[in-house]
FIFIZA-6148 format. One record per residue (C-alpha): residue in three letters; x, y, z. Coordinates in steps of 0.5 Angstrom, whole numbers, padded with zeros to 4 digits, always signed. Layout:
% FIFIZA-6148
ALAXYZ
...
END
This chain:
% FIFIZA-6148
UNK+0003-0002-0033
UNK+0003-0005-0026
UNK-0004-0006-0022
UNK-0003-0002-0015
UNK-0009-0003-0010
UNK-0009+0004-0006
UNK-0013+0001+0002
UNK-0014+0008+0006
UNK-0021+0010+0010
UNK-0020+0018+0008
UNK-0024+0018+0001
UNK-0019+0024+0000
UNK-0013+0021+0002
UNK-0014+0016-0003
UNK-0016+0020-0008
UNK-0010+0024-0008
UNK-0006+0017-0008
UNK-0009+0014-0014
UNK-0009+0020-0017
UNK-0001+0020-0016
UNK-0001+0012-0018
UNK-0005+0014-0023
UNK+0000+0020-0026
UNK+0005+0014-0026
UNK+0002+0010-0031
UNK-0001+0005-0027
UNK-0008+0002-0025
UNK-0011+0003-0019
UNK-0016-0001-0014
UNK-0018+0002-0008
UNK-0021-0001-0002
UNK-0024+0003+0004
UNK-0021-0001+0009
UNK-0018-0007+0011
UNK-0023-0012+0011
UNK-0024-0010+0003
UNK-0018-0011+0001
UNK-0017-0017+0004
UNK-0024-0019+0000
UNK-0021-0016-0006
UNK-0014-0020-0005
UNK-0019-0026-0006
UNK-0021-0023-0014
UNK-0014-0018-0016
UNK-0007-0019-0014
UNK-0004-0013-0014
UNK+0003-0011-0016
UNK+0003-0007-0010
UNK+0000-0005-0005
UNK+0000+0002-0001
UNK-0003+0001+0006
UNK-0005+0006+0011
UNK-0005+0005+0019
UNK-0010+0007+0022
UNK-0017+0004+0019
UNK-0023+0002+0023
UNK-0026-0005+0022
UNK-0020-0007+0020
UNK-0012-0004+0021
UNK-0006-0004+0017
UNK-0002-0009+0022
UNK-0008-0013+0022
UNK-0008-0013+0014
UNK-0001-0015+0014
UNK-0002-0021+0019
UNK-0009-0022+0015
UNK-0004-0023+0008
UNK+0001-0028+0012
UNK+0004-0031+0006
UNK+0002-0027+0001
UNK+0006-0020+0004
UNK+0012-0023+0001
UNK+0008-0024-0005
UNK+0005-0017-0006
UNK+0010-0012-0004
UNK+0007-0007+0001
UNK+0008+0000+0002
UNK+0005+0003+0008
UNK+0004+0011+0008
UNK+0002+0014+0015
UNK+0002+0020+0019
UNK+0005+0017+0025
UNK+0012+0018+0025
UNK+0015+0014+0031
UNK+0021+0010+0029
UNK+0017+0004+0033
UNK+0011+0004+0029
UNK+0016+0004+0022
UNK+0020-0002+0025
UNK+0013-0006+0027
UNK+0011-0005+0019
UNK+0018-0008+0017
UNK+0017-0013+0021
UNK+0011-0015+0018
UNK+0013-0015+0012
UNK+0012-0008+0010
UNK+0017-0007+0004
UNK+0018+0001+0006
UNK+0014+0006+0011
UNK+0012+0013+0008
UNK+0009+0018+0011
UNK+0003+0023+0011
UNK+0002+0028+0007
UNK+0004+0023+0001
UNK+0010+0027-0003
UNK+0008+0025-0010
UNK+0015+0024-0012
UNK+0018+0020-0007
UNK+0011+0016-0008
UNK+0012+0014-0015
UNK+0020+0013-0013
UNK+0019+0008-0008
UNK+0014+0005-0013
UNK+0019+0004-0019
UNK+0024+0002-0014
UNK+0019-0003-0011
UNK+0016-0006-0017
UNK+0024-0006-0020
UNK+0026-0011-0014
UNK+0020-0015-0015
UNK+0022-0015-0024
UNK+0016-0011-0027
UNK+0018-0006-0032
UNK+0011-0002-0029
END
């Protein structure tokens, strides 16, 4: 079982999510915006990280540079509405592992989940 932090400011988006995280098997943190995960990344180190852009306080960008080293530590997946091309490869550039899109597919989010925690060599 592998520990997912799940950061969104929609309550409602981040319930589905850690609803679907949970569904796979896994535990869940959740945070309702960046600067509470990054206060959590103090205590906790996630397996992985599902991120969304677009946050008051704090944004997804901003967490990813907040995380600095830590990215290639804890794999990122970022899950968005925005489905410019640009905004994918900013993520990626980053250090995002992978950019999903809103609404969440629950398959494809326990895919790239199994994938991402694969890579990284947790049997999850």
């Amino acid at each position: 079982m592998s520990l997912i932090m799940v950061v969104d400011d929609s309550w409602l988006q981040r319930a589905t999510i850690a609803g679907i995280v949970r569904a796979g098997g896994h535990t869940v943190v959740e945070a309702e915006d960046g600067r509470k995960a990054i206060e959590l990344l103090a205590s906790v180190t996630p397996d992985c990280i599902c991120l969304d852009l677009l946050m008051p306080n704090m944004d997804g960008f901003q967490v990813l540079e907040a995380m600095g080293r830590r990215v290639r530590e804890i794999p990122v997946i970022v899950l968005t509405a925005d489905i410019q091309t640009t905004t994918t490869a900013r993520c990626l550039e980053y250090g995002a592992v992978a950019v999903s899109n809103k609404p969440i597919n629950g398959e494809n989010l326990l895919r790239l989940l199994k994938g991402v925690l694969a890579d990284k060599g947790k049997t999850g």
